[in-house]
C-alpha positions as CSV (number, residue, x, y, z in Angstrom):
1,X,3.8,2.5,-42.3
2,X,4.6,0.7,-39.0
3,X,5.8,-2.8,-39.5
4,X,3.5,-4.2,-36.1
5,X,6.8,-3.9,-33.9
6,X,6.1,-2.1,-30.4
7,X,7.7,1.2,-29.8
8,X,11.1,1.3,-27.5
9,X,10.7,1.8,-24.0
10,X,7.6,3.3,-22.1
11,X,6.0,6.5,-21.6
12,X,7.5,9.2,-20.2
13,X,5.0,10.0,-17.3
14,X,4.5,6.3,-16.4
15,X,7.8,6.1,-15.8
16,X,8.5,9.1,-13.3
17,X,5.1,8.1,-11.7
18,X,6.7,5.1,-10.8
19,X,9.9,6.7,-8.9
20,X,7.3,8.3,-6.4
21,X,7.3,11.6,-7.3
22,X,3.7,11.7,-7.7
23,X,0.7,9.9,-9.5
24,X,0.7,9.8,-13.6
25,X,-1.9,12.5,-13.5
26,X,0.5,15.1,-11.6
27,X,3.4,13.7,-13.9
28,X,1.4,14.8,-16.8
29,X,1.4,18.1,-15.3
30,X,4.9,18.2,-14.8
31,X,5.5,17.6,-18.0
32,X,3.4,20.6,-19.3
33,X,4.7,22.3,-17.4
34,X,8.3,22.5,-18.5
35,X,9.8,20.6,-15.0
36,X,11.3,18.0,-17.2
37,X,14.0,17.6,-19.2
38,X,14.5,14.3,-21.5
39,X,18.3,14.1,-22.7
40,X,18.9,18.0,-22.2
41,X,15.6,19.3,-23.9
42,X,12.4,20.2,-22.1
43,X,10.2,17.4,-22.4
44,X,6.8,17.0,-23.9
45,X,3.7,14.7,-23.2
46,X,3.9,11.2,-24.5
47,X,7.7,10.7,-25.2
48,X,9.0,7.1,-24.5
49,X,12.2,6.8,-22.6
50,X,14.5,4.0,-22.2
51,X,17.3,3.2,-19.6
52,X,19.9,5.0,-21.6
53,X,17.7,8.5,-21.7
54,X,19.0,11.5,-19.2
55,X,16.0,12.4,-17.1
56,X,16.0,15.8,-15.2
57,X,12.8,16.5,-12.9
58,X,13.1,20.2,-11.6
59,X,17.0,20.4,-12.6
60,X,17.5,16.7,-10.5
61,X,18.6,13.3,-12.7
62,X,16.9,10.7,-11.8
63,X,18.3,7.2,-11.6
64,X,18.1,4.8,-13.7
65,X,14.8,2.8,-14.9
66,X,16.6,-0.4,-13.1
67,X,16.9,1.6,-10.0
68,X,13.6,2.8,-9.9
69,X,12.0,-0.7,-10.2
70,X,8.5,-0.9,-9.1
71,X,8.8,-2.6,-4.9
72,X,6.1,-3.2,-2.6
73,X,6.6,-4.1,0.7
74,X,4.1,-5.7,3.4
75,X,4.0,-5.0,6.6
76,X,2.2,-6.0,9.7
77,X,1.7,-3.5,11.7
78,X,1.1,-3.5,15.5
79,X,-1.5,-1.2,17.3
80,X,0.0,1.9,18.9
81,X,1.3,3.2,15.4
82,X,0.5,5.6,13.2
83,X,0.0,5.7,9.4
84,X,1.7,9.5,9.3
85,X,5.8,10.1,8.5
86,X,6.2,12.2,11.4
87,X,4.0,12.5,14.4
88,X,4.0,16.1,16.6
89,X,3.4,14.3,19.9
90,X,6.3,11.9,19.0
91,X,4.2,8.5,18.8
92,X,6.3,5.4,16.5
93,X,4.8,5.4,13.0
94,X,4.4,2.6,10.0
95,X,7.7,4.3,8.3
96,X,10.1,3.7,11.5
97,X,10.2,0.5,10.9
98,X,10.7,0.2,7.0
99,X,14.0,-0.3,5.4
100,X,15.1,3.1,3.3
101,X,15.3,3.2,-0.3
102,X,18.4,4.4,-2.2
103,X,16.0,6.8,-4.2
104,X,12.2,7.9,-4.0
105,X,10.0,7.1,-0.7
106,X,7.4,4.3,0.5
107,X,3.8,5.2,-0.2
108,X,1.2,3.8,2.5
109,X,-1.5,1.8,0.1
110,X,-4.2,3.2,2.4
111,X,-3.8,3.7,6.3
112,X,-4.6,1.9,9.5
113,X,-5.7,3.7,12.5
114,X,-3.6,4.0,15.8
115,X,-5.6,0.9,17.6
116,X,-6.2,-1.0,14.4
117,X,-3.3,-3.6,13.3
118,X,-2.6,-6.0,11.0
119,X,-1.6,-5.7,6.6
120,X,-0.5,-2.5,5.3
121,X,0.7,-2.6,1.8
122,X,3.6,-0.1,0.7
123,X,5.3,1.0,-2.8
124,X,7.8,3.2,-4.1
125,X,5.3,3.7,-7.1
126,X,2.6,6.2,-6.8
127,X,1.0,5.1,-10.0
128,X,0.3,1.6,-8.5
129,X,-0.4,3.4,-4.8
130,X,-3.4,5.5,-6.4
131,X,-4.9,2.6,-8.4
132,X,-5.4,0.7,-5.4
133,X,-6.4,2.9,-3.1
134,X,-9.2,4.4,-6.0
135,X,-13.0,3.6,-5.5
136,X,-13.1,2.6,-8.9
137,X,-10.6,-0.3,-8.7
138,X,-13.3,-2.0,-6.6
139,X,-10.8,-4.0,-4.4
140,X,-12.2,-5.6,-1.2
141,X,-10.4,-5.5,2.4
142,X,-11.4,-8.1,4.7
143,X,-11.1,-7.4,8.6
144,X,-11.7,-9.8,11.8
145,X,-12.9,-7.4,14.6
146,X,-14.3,-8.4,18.1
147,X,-17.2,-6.9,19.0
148,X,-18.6,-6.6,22.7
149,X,-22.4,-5.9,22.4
150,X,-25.2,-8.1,21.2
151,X,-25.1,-9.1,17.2
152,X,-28.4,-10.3,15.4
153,X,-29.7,-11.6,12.7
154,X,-31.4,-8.6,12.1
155,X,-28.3,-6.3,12.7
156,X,-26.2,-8.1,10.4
157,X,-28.9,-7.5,7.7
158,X,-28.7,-4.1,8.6
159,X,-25.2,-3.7,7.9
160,X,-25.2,-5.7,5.1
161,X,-28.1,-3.8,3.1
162,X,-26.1,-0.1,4.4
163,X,-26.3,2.9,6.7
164,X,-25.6,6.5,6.9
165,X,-22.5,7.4,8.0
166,X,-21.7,11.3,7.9
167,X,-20.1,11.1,4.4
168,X,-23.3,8.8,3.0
169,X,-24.4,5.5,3.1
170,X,-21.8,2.2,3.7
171,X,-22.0,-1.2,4.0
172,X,-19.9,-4.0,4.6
173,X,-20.3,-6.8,1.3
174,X,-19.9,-9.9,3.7
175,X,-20.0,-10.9,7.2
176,X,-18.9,-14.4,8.9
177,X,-19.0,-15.3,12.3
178,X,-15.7,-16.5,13.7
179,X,-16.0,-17.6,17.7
180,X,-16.3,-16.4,20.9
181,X,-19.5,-16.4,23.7
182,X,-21.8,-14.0,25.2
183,X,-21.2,-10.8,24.4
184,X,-17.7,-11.5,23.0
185,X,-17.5,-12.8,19.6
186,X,-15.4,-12.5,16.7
187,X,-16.4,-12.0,13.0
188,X,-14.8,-11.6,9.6
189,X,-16.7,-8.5,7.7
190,X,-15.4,-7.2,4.3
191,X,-15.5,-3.7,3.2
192,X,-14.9,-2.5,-1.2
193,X,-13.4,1.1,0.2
194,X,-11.1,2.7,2.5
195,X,-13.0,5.5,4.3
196,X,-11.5,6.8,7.5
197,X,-12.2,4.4,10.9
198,X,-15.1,2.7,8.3
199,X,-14.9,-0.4,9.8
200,X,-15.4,0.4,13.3
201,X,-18.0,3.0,12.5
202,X,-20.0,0.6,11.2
203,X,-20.2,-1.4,13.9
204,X,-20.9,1.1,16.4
205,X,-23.3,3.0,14.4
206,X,-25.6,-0.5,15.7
207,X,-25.0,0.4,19.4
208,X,-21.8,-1.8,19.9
209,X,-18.3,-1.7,20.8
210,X,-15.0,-2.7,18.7
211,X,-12.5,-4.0,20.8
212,X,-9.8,-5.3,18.7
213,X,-9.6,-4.4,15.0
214,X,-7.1,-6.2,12.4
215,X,-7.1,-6.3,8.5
216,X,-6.1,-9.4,7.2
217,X,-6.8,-8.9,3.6
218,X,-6.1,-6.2,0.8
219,X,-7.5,-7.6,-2.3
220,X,-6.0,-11.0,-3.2
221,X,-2.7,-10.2,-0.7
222,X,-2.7,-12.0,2.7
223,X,-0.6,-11.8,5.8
224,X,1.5,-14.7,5.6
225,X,2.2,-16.6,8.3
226,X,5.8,-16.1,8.8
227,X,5.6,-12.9,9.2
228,X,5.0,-11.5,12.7
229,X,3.2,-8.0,14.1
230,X,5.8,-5.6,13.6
231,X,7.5,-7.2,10.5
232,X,8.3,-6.8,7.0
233,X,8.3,-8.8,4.2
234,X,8.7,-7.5,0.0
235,X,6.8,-8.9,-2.6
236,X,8.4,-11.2,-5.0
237,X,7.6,-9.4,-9.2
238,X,5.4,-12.0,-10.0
239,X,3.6,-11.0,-6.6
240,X,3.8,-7.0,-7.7
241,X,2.0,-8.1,-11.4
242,X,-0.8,-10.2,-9.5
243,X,-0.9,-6.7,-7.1
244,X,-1.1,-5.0,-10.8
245,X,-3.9,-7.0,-12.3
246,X,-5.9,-6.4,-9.6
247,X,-5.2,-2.6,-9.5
248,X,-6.9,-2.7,-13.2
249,X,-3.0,-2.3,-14.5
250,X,-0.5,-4.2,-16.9
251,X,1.8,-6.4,-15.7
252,X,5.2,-4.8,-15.5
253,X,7.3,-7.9,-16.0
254,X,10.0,-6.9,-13.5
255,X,13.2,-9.1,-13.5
256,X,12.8,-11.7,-10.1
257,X,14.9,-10.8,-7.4
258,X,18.2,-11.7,-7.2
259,X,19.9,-14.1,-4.4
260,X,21.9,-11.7,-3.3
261,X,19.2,-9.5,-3.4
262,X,17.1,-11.8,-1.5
263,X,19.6,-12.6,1.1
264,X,19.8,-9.3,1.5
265,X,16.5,-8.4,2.5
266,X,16.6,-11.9,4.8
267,X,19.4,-10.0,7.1
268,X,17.4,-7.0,7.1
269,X,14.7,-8.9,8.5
270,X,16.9,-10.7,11.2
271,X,18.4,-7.8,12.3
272,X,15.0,-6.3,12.6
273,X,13.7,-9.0,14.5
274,X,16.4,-9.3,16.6
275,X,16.2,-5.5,17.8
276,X,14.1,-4.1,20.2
277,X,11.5,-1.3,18.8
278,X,13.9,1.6,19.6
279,X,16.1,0.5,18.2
280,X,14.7,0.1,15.2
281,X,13.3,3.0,14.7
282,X,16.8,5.3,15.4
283,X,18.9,3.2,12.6
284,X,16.4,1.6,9.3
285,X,18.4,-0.6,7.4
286,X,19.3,0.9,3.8
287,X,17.3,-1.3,0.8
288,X,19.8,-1.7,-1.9
């Protein structure tokens, strides 16, 4: 009979869904498939791990559970990069810029197109990746775009009630005027999913023309002030179990960051702001 006490540790796939190597879905997989090994025995579905287990994915140990702490990392991004790792006609991308993790990779929460700038969330967990980028989570991005073209009454009911797109009807959930004259103005429109260029197809589906394009807002997360287009800036834990709640997740009650882990990451970001793009781009700083 249990005595009410919580098992040890956590599940199995949760946990290598959280190094990276893919979403808790493709883990399971894994898993039933015979690619992982928990202390020397092929594991099965459901086992809970702790940081003294020996994990093998396809004959490979992964590092600790310490090591593979859930991180997320937000980035303003300038226009004239794109969201892919490598890019055939040699154009800078989002990961040029980011520092390198000891083990796993940055997942892109969602992408920006090459003309649009502003946030861009990214984590070495693809559990938390998927659950914010899923319809279902329901999590709004907020935009302010200039538009060149007349904007109406009418047109802004329009886009607020929906239209067809080539994938089905969209609709942004809130629009606010923000400045400018004539034909030039500035608004603020919000936007519950992340379909490719939805923002500006929208707009142009009404006979008008984006000119400048900027997220400003994923969910509850902001740009903060301090950080300028083309920087970096990671997420305190407490930050990442806000980021959680909203994903529909449990907090993960991560440890806070160190000093020396913080004044670590403050050097990175001097050194990346004193560098010219380039730069930058041939040499990342490693993330400890």
């Amino acid at each position: 009979m249990s005595d009410g006490t919580p098992p040890a540790g956590e599940k199995l796939q949760k946990v290598l869904a959280r190094t990276g190597l893919g979403s808790r879905r493709e883990m399971e997989r894994a898993i039933d498939a015979g690619r992982v090994t928990l202390n020397g025995k092929v594991a099965e579905l459901g086992e809970r791990v702790t940081d003294a287990d020996h994990i093998e994915f396809d004959g490979k140990r992964l590092p600790s559970a310490e090591a593979n702490r859930c991180r997320v990392m937000l980035y303003n991004k300038p226009v004239g990069e794109i969201c892919s790792r490598h890019d055939p006609e040699g154009r800078p991308t989002v990961y040029d810029r980011l520092p390198r993790l000891k083990t796993g990779r940055w997942i892109s929460v969602g992408r920006l197109d090459f003309n649009t700038s502003g946030l861009l969330l990214f984590t070495n967990s693809g559990e938390l990746a998927n659950k914010l980028m899923h319809p279902s989570s329901v999590i709004d991005r907020e935009y302010l775009v200039r538009i060149q073209g007349d904007v109406d009454d009418e047109m802004k009911r329009r886009l607020l009630k929906g239209v067809l797109l080539d994938e089905g009807s969209a609709r942004f959930t809130d629009i606010v005027e923000s400045g400018g004259e004539g034909r030039n103005r500035w608004f603020y429109c919000v936007v519950m999913e992340g379909r490719n260029r939805e923002v500006r197809r929208l707009w142009e589906s009404q006979g008008v023309r984006v000119s400048r394009l900027k997220r400003v807002r994923y969910g509850s997360v902001f740009i903060p002030s301090h950080v300028r287009v083309g920087q970096w800036i990671e997420m305190e834990p407490r930050e990442i179990d806000d980021l959680c709640v909203t994903a529909g997740m449990p907090k993960l009650g991560q440890r806070p960051l160190t000093q020396g882990e913080k004044q670590t990451l403050e050097r990175q970001r001097r050194k990346l702001r004193k560098s010219p793009a380039p730069a930058a781009r041939r040499s990342r700083p490693k993330l400890t």
